[in-house]
C-alpha positions, 0 to 999 in steps of 0.5 A: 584140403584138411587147411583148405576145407576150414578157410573157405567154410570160414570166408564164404559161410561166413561172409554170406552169414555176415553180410545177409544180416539186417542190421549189417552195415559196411565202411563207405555208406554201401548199402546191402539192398538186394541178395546179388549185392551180398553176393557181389560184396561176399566176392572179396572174401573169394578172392581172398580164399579161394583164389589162394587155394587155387595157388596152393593146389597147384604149386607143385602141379609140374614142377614136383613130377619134374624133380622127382622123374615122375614128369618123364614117365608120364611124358613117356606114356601113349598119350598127347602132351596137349591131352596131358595139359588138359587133364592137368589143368581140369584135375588141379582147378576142379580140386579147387572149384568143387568145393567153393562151387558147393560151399557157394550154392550154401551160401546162396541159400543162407542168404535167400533164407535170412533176407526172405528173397533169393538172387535170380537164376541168372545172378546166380549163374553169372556168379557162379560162372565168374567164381570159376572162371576167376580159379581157373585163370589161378590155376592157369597162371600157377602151372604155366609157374610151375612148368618153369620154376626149377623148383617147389620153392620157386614155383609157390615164390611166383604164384603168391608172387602173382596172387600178391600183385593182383591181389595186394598191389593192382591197386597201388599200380592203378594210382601210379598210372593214374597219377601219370596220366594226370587223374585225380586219385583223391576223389574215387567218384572222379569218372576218369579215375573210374573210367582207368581203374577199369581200363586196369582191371581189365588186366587183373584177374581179381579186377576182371571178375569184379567187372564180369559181377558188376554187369548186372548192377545197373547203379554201377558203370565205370566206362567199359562195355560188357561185350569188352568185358566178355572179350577179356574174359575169354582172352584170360582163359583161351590166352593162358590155356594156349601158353601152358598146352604149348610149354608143355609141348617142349618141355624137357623133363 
């Protein structure tokens, strides 16, 4: 948390502090006209931060209790496996997601201040809901790595694994399907290449919690339905919770 603190104060802070500047002023035209489009802008520095915290956290999360026999013990005690997984899960996403919860209602406030109008509750509320959401299913993908990894080197291999996928190359992954269905990738206001890159965010994490944002940006549509939008929300939450809680159930310390 000591390197944690500093790196969110620095993404988050910043970037509202940034970002609600009126003479800010972004790559590719983007105009800052509204508080909820800092917001929405300042999510990328999200996942950038806080989504790697979410990594870091809970890297170790199983598979340290497991070297160290700490797993058996625990394993042992009058209490559910299924009760165990979800103290598990709330314990290492809420250590995550209670200071960027914190630092985030900080930054709402600087930039209701600085630009002189605030986001509405229900833009902040989605906001904030989404940013949870996208550290819980960190959180989830990290444990459910843990609970296999043999050990801490090849549990924090495969969340940064993942985090680098979602994070670093959906994009590129996006451009090769893409290009094998015959869009277009050189123009991206091209409606089908829209239309795929959402089909595909569909699957990310990153790309699921930038589409929850969008729904209120009404300047904004690539093709895809909030109520589908909802459903992978809750598909990304219900899917991995249950993959994790029945790991659990057959683990072998």
């Amino acid at each position: 948390m000591k390197v944690l603190w500093p790196l969110l104060i620095l993404f988050i802070i910043g970037a509202a502090w940034g970002l609600s500047d009126n003479n800010a002023s972004l790559l590719g035209g983007i105009e800052i006209d509204s508080p909820y489009a800092v917001l929405y802008i300042s999510s990328a520095f999200i996942l950038l931060s806080a989504t790697l915290g979410a990594v870091f956290i809970s890297f170790d999360g199983i598979s340290r209790d497991r070297i160290s026999g700490v797993l058996e013990i625990k394993l042992s005690q009058p209490i559910s496996r299924r009760s165990l997984g979800g103290s598990l899960i709330l314990g290492h996403w809420a250590a995550i997601a209670l200071p960027t919860c914190l630092l985030s209602v900080v930054a709402i406030v600087i930039i209701g201040e600085r630009m002189g109008d605030y986001p509405s509750l229900g833009e902040v509320a989605l906001y904030l809901g989404a940013t949870m959401l996208v550290l819980l299913w960190y959180t989830l993908i990290q444990l459910i790595a843990s609970s296999w990894a043999d050990d801490m080197g090849s549990s924090i291999a495969l969340g940064m694994g993942s985090w680098m996928l979602f994070t670093l190359l959906w994009l590129l992954l996006t451009t090769v399907v893409a290009g094998l269905l015959g869009v277009a990738v050189d123009q991206t206001s091209n409606p089908e290449w829209l239309q795929i890159q959402a089909l595909m965010d569909l699957l990310s994490p990153n790309g699921l919690y930038h589409l929850l944002l969008e729904i209120p940006l009404n300047e904004v549509d690539r093709g895809v339905n909030t109520p589908v939008v909802v459903l992978f929300a809750v598909l990304w939450t219900a899917l991995p919770t249950w993959l994790l809680l029945r790991r659990l159930q057959y683990l072998t310390p």
